[in-house]
PDB file with SEQRES, HELIX, SHEET and CRYST1 records, atoms N, CA, C and O in Angstrom:
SEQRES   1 A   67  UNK UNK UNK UNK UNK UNK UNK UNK UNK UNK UNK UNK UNK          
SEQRES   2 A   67  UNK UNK UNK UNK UNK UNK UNK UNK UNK UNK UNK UNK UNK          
SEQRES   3 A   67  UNK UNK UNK UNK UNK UNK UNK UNK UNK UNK UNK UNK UNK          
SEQRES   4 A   67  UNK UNK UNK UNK UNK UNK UNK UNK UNK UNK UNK UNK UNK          
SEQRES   5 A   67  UNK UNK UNK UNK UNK UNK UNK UNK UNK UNK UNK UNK UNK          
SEQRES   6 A   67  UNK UNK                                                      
HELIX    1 AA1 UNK A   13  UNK A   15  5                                   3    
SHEET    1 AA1 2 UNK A  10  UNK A  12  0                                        
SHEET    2 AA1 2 UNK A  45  UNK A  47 -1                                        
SHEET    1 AA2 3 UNK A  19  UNK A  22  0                                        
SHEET    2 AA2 3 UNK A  30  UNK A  33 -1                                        
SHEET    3 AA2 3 UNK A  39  UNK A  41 -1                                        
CRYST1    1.000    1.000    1.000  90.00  90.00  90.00 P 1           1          
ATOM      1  N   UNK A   1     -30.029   2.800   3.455  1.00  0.00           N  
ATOM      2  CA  UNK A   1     -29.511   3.269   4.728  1.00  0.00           C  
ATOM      3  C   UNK A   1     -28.272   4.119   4.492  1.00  0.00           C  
ATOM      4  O   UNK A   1     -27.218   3.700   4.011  1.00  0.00           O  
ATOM      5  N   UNK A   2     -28.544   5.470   4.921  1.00  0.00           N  
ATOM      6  CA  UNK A   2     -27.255   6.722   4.532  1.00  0.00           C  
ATOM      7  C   UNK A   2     -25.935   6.057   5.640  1.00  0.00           C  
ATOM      8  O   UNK A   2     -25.930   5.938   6.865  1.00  0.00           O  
ATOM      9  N   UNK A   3     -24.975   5.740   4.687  1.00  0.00           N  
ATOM     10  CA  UNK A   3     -23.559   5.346   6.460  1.00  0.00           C  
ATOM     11  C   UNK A   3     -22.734   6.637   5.805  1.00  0.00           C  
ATOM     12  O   UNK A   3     -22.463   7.029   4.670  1.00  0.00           O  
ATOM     13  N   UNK A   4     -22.521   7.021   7.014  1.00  0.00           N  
ATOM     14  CA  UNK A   4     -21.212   7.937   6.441  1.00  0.00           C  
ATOM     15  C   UNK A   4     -19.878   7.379   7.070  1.00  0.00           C  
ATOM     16  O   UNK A   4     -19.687   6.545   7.955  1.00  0.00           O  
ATOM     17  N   UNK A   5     -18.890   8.253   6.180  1.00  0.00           N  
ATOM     18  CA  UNK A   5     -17.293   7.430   5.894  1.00  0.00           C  
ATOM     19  C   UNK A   5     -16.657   7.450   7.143  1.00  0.00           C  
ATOM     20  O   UNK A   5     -16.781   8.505   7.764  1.00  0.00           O  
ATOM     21  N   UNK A   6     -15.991   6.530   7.684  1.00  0.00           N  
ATOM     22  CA  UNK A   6     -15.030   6.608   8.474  1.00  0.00           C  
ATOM     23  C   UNK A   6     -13.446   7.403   7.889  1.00  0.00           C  
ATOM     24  O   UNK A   6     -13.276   7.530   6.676  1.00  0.00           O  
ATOM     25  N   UNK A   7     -12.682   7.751   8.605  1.00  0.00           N  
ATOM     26  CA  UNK A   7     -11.677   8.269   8.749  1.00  0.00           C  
ATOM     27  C   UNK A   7     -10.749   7.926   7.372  1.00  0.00           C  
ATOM     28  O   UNK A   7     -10.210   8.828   6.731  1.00  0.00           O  
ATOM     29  N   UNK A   8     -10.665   6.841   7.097  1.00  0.00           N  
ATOM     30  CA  UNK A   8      -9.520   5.867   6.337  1.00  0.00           C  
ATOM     31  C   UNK A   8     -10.368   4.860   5.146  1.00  0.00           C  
ATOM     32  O   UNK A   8      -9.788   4.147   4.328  1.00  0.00           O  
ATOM     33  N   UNK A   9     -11.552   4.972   5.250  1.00  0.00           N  
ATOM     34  CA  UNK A   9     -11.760   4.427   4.089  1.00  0.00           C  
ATOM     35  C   UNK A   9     -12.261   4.917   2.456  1.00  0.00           C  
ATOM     36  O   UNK A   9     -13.007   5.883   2.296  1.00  0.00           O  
ATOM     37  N   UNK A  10     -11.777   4.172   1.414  1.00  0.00           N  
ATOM     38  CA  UNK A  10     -12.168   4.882   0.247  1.00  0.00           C  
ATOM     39  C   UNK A  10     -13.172   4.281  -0.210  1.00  0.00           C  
ATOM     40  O   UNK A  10     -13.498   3.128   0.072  1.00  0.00           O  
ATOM     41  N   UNK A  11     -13.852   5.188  -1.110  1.00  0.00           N  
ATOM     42  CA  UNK A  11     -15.209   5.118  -1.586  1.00  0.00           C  
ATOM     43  C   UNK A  11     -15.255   5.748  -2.880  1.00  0.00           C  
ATOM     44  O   UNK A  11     -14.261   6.368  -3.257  1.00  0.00           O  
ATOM     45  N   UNK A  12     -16.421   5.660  -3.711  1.00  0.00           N  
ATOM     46  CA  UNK A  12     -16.705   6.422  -5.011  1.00  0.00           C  
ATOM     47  C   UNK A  12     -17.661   7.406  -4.929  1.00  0.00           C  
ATOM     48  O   UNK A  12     -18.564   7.268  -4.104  1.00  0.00           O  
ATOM     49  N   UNK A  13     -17.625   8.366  -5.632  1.00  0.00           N  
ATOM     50  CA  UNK A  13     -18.772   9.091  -5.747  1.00  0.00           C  
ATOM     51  C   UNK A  13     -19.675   8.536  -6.110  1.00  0.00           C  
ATOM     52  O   UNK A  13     -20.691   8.600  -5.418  1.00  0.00           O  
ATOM     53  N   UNK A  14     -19.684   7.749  -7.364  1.00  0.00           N  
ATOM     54  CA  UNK A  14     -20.707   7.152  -7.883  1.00  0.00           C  
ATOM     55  C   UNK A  14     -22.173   6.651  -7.125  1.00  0.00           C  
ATOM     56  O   UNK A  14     -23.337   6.543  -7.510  1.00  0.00           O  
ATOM     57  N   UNK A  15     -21.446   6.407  -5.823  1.00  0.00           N  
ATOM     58  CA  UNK A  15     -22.503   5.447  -4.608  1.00  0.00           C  
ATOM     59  C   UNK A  15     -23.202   5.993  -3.511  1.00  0.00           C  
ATOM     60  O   UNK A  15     -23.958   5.519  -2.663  1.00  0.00           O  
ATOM     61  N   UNK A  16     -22.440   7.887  -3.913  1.00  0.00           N  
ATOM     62  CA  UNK A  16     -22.693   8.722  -3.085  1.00  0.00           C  
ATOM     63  C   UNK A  16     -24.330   9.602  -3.749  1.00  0.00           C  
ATOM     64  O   UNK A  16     -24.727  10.002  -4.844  1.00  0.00           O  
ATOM     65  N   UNK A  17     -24.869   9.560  -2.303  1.00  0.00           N  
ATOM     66  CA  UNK A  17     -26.327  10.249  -2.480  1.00  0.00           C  
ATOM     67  C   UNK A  17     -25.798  11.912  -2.616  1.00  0.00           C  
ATOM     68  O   UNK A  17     -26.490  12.690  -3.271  1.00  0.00           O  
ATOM     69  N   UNK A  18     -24.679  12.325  -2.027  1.00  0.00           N  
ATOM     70  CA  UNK A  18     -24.756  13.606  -2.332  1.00  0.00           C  
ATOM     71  C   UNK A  18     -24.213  14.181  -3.824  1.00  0.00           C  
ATOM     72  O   UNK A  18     -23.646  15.267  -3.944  1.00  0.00           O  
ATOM     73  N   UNK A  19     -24.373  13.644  -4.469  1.00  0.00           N  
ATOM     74  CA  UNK A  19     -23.309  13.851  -5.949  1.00  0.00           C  
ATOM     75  C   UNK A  19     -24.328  13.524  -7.100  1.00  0.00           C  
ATOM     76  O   UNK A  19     -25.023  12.517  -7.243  1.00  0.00           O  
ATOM     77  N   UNK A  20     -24.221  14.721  -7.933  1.00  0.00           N  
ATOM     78  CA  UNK A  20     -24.865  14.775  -9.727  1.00  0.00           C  
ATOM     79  C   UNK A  20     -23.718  14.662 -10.202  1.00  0.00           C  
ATOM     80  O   UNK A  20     -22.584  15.080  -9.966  1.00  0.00           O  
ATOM     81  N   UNK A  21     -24.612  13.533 -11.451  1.00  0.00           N  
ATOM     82  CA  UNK A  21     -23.637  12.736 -12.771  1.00  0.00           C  
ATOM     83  C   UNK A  21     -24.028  13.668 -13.700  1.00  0.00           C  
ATOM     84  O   UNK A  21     -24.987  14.437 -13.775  1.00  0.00           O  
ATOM     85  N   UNK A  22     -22.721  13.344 -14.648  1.00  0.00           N  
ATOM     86  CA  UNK A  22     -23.060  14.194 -16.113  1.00  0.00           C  
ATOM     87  C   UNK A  22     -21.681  13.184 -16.780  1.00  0.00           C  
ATOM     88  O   UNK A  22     -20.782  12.791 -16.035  1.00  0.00           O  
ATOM     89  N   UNK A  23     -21.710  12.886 -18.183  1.00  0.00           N  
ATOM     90  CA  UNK A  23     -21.246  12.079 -19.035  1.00  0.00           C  
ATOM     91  C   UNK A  23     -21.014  12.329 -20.260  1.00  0.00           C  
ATOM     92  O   UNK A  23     -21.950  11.824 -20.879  1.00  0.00           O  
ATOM     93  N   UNK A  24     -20.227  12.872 -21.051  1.00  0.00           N  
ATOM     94  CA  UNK A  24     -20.097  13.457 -21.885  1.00  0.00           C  
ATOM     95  C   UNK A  24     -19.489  12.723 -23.232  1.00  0.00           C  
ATOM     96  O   UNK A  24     -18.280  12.516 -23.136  1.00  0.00           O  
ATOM     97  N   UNK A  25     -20.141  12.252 -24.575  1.00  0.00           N  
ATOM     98  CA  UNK A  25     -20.096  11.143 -25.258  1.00  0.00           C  
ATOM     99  C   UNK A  25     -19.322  10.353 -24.067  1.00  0.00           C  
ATOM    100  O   UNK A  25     -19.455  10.581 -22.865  1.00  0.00           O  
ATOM    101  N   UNK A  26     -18.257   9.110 -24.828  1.00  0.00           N  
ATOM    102  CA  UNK A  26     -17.889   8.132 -23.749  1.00  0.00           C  
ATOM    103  C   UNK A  26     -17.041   8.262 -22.941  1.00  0.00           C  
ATOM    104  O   UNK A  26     -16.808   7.135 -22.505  1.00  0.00           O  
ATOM    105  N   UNK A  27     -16.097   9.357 -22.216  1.00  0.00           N  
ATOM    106  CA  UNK A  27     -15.686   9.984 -21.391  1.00  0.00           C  
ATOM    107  C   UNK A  27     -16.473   9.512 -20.092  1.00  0.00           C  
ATOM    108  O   UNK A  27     -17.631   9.798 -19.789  1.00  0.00           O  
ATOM    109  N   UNK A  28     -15.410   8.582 -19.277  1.00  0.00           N  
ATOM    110  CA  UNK A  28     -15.714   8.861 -17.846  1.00  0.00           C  
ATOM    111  C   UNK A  28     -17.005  10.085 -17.016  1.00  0.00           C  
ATOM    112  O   UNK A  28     -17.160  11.300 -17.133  1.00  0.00           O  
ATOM    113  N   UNK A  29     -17.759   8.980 -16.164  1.00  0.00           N  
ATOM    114  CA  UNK A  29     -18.451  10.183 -15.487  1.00  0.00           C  
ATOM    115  C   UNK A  29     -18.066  10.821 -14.684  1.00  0.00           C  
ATOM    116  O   UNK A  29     -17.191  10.387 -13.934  1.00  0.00           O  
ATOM    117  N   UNK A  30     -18.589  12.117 -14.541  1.00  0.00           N  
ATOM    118  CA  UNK A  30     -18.043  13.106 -13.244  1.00  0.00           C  
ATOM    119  C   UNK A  30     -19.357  13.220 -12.570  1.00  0.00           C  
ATOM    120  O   UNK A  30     -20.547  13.233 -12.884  1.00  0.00           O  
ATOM    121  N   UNK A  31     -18.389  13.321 -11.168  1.00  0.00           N  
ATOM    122  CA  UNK A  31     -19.596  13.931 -10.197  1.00  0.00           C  
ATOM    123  C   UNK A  31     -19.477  15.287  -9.806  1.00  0.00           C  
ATOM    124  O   UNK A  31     -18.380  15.827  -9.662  1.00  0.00           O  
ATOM    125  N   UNK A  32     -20.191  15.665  -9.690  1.00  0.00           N  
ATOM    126  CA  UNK A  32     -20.241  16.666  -8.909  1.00  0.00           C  
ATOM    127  C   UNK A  32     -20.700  16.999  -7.363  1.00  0.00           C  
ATOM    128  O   UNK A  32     -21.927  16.991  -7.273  1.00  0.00           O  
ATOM    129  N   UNK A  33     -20.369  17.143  -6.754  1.00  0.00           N  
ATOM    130  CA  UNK A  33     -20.455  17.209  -4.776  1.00  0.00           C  
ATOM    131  C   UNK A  33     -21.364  18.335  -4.777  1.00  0.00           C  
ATOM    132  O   UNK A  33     -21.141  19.435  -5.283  1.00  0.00           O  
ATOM    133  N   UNK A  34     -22.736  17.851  -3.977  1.00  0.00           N  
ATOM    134  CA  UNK A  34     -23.397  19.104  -3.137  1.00  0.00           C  
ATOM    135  C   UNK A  34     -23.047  19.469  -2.161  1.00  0.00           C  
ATOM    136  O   UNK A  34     -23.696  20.414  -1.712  1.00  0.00           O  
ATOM    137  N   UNK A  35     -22.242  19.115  -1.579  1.00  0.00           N  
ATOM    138  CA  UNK A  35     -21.813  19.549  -0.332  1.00  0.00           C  
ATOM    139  C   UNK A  35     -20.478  20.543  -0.546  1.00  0.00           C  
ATOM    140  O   UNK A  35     -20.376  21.702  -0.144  1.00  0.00           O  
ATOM    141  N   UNK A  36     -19.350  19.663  -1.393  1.00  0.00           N  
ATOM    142  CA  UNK A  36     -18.267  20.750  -1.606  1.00  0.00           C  
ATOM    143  C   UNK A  36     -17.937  21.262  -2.632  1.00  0.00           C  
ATOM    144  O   UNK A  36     -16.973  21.983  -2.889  1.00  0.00           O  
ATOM    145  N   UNK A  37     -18.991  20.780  -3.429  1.00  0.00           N  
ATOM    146  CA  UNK A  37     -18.625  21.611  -5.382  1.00  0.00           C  
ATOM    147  C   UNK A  37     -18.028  21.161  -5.661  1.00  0.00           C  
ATOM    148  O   UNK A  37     -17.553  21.792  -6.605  1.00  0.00           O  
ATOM    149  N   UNK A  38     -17.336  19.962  -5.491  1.00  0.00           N  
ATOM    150  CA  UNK A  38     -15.999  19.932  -6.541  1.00  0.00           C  
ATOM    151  C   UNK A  38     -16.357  18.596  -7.485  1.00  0.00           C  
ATOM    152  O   UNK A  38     -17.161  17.689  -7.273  1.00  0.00           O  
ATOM    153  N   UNK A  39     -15.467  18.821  -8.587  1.00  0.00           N  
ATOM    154  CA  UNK A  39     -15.544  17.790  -9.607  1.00  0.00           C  
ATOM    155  C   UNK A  39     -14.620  16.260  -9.248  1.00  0.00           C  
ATOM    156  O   UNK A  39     -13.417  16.051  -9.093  1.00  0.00           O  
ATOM    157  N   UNK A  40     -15.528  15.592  -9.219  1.00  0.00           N  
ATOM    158  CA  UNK A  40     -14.456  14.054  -9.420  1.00  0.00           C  
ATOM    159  C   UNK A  40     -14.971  13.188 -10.359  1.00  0.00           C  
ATOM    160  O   UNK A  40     -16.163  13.194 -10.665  1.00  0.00           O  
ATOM    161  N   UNK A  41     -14.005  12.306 -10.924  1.00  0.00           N  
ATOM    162  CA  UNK A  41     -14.465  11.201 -11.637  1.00  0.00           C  
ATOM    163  C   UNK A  41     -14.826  10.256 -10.660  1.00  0.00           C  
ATOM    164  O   UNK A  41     -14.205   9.774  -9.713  1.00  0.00           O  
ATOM    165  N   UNK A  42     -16.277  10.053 -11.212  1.00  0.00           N  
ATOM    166  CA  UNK A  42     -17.561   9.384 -10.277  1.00  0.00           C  
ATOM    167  C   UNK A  42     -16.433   7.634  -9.825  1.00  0.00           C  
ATOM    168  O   UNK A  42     -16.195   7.449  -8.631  1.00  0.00           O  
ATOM    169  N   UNK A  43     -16.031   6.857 -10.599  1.00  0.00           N  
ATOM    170  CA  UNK A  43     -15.556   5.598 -10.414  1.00  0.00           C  
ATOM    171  C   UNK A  43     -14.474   5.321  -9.577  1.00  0.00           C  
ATOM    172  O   UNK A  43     -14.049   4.280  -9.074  1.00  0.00           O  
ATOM    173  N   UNK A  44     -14.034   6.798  -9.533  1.00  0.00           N  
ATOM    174  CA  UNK A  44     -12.181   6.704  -8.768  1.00  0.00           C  
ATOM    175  C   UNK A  44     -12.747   6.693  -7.559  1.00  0.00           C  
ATOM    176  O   UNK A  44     -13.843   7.183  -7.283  1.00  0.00           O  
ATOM    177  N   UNK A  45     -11.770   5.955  -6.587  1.00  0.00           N  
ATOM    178  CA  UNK A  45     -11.589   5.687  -5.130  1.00  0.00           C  
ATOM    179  C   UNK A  45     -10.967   6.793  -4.860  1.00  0.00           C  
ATOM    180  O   UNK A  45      -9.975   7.147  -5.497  1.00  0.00           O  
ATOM    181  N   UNK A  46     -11.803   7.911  -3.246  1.00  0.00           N  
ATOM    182  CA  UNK A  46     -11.629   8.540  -3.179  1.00  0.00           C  
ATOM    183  C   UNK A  46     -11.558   8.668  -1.520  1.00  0.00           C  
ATOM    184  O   UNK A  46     -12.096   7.684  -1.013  1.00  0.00           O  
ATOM    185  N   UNK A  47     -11.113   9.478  -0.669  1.00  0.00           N  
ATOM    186  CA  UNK A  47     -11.094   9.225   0.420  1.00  0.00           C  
ATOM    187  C   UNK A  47     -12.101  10.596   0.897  1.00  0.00           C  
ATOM    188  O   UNK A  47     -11.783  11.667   0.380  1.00  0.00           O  
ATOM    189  N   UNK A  48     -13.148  10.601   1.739  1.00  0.00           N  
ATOM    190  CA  UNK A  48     -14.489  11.359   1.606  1.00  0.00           C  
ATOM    191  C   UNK A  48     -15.212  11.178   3.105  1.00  0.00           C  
ATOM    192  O   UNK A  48     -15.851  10.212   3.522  1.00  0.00           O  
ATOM    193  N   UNK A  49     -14.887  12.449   3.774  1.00  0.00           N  
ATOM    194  CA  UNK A  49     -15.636  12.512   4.854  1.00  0.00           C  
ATOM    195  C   UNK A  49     -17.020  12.751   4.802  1.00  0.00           C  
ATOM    196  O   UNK A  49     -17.657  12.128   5.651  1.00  0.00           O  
ATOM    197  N   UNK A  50     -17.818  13.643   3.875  1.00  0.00           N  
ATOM    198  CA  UNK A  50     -19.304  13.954   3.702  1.00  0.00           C  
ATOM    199  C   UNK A  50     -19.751  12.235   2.843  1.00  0.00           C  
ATOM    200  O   UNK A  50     -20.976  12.159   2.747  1.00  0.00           O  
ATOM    201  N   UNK A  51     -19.288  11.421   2.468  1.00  0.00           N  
ATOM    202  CA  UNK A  51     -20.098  10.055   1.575  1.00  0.00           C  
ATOM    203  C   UNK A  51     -21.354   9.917   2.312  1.00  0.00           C  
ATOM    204  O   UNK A  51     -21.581  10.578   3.325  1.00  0.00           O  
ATOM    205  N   UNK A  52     -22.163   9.079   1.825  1.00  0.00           N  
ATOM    206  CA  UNK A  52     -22.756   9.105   2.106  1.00  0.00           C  
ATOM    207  C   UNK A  52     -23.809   7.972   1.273  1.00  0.00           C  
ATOM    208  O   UNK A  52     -24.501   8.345   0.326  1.00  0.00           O  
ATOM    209  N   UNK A  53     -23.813   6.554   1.776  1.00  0.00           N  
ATOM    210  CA  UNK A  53     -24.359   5.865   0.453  1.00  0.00           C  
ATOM    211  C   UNK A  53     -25.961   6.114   0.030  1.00  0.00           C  
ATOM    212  O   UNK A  53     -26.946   6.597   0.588  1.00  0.00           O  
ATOM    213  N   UNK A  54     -25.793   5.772  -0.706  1.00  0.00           N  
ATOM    214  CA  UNK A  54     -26.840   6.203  -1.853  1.00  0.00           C  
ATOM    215  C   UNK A  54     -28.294   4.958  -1.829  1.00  0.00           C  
ATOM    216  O   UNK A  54     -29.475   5.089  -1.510  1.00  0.00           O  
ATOM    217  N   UNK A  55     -27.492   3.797  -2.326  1.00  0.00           N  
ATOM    218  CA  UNK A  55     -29.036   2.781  -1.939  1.00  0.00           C  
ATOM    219  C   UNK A  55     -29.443   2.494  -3.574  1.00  0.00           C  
ATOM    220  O   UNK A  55     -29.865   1.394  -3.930  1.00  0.00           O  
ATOM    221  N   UNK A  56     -29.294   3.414  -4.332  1.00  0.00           N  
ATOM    222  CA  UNK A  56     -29.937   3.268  -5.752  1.00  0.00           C  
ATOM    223  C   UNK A  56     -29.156   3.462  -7.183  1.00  0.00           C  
ATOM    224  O   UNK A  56     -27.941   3.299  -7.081  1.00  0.00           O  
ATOM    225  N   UNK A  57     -29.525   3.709  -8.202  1.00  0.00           N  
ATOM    226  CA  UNK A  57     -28.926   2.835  -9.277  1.00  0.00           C  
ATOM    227  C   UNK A  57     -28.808   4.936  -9.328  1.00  0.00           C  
ATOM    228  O   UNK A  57     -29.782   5.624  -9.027  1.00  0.00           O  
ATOM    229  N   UNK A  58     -27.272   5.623  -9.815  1.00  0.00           N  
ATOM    230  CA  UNK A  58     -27.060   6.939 -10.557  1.00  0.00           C  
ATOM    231  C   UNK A  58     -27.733   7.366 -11.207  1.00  0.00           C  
ATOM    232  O   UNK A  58     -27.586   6.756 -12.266  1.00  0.00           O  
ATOM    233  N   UNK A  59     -28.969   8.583 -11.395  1.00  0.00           N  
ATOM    234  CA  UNK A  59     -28.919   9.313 -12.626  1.00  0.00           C  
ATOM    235  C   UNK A  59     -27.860  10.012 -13.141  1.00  0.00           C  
ATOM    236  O   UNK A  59     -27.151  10.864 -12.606  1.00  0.00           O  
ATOM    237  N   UNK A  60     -27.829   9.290 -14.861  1.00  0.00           N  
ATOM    238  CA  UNK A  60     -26.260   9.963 -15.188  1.00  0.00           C  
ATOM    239  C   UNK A  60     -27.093  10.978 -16.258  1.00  0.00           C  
ATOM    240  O   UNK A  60     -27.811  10.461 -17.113  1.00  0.00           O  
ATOM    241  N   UNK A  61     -26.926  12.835 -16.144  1.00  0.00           N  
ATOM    242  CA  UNK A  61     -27.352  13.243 -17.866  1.00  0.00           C  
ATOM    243  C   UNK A  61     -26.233  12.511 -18.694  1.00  0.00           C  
ATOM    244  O   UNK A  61     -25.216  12.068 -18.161  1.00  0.00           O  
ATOM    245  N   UNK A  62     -26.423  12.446 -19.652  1.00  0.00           N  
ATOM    246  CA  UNK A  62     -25.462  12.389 -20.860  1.00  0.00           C  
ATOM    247  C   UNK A  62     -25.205  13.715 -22.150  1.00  0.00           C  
ATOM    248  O   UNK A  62     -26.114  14.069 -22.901  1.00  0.00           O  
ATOM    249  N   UNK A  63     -24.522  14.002 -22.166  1.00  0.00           N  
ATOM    250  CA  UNK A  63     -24.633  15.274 -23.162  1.00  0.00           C  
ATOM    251  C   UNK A  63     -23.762  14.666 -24.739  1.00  0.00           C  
ATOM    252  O   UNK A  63     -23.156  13.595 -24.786  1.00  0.00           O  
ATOM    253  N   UNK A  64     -23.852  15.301 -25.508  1.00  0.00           N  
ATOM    254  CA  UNK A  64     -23.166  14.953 -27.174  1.00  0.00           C  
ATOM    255  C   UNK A  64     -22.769  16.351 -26.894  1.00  0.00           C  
ATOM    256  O   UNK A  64     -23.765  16.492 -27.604  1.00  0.00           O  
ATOM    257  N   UNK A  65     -22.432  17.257 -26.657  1.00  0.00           N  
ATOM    258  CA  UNK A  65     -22.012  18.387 -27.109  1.00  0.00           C  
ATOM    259  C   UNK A  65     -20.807  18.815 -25.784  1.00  0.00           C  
ATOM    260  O   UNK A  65     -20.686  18.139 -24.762  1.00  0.00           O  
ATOM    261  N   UNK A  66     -20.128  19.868 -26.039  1.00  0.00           N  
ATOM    262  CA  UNK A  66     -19.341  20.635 -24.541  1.00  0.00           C  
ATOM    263  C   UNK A  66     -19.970  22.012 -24.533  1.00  0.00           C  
ATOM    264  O   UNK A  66     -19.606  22.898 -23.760  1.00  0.00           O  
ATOM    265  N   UNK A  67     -21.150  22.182 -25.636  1.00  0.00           N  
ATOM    266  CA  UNK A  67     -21.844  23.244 -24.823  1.00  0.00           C  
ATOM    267  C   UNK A  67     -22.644  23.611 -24.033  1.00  0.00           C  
ATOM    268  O   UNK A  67     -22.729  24.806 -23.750  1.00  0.00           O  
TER     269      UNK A  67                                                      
END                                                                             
């Protein structure tokens, strides 16, 4: 069930349906926002009017390289 955020509360990307993971060796994941492009680290509490929960377990890529 999609809830979206109230005014004042924080949330993660991680839990968010609108956001791609990527993981780079063991470096924190980032998300990335379809809605506003921007980069966050997926775990940090964030305060997020577009959230939007998710329901299911992240696809994270993982990469070994920064190319």
């Amino acid at each position: 069930m999609a809830i979206k955020n109230s005014d004042n509360a924080f949330v993660k990307c991680i839990e968010c349906k609108h956001a791609t993971f990527m993981q780079w060796f063991e470096n924190p994941v980032i998300a990335i926002c379809d809605v506003t492009k921007q980069r966050q680290v997926a775990q940090a509490k964030r305060l997020c009017q577009s959230y939007a929960e998710s329901g299911v377990e992240p696809d994270i890529q993982h990469f070994d390289s920064y190319n």
